[in-house]
C-alpha positions as CSV (number, residue, x, y, z in Angstrom):
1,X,226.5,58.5,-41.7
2,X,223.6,61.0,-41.2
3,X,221.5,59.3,-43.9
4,X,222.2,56.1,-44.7
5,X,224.6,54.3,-46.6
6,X,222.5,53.2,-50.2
7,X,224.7,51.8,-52.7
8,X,224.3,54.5,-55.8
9,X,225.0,51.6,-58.7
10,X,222.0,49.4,-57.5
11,X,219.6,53.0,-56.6
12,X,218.5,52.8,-60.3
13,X,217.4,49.4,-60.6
14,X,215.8,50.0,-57.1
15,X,213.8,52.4,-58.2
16,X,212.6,51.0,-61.8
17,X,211.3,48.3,-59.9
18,X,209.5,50.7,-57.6
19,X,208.0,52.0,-60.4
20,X,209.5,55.2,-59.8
21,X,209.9,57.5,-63.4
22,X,212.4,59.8,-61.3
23,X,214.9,59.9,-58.7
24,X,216.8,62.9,-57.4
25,X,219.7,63.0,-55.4
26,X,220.5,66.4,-53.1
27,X,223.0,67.3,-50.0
28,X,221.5,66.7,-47.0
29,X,218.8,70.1,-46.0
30,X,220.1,71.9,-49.7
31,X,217.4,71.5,-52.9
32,X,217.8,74.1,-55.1
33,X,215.0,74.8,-57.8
């Protein structure tokens, strides 16, 4: 696990309550614009 290990169904509601309006998910060292 180079990362971390986040379960994706629960990220959403993670970030709502963060008050994040966005969330992006990328490979690790790879974003593309």
């Amino acid at each position: 696990m180079l990362e971390g290990a986040l379960r994706l169904k629960k990220l959403p509601g993670m970030c709502r309550d963060a008050g994040m309006p966005a969330l992006a998910l990328t490979d690790t060292n790879n974003m593309f614009a």
